[in-house]
C-alpha positions in Angstrom: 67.4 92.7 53.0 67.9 96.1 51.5 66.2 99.1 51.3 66.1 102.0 48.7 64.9 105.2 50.0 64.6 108.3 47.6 62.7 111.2 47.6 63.8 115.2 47.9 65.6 117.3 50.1 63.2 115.7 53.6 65.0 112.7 52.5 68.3 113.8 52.3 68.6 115.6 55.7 68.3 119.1 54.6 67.9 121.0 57.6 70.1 118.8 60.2 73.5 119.2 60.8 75.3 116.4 59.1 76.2 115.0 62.5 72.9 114.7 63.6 71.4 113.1 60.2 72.0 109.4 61.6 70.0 110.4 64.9 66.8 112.1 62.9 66.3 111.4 60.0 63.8 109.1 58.7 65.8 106.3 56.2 68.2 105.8 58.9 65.8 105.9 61.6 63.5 103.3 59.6 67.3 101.0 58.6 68.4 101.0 62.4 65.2 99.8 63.5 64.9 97.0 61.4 68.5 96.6 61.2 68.2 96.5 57.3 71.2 98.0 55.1 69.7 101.0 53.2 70.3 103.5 49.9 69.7 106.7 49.9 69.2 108.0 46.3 67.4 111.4 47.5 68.3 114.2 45.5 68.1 117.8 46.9 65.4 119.9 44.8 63.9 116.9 43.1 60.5 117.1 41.0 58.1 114.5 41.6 58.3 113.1 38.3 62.2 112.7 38.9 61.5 111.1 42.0 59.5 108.3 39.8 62.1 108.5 37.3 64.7 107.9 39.7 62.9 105.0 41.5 61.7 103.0 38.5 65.8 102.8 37.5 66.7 101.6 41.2 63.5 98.8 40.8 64.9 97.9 37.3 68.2 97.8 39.2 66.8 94.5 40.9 68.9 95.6 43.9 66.2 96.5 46.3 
C-alpha cells in the first residue's frame, strides 16, 4: 500500500529540525505505524486551492 500525504508547511516539517522530522512529524508518524511506504507532496506556503489542485493530479496519477 501507498500513501500520498500533501498539504502546507505542518506537512512538510516546518518548524523541526530536519533530523528530528522522521521522529515528529505526522506522515511519517502515520507511514511507520502502519508500515506503509508514503509521498509527501506538501509544499511550503501552499493555498488551499493548490492543495486540491495538487491532490486531484496525484489521484489521477493512479499511484496512491
Amino acid at each position: 500500500m501507498k500513501v500520498c500525504f500533501n498539504g502546507c508547511s505542518f506537512t512538510v516539517g516546518e518548524g523541526f529540525p530536519i533530523e528530528q522530522r522522521d521522529t515528529f512529524v505526522y506522515d511519517r508518524l502515520v507511514s511507520n505505524y502502519f508500515n506503509i511506504e508514503r509521498t509527501n507532496i506538501a509544499k511550503e506556503g501552499s493555498s488551499n486551492y493548490t492543495i486540491f489542485m495538487r491532490s486531484a493530479d496525484a489521484i489521477k496519477s493512479k499511484l496512491y
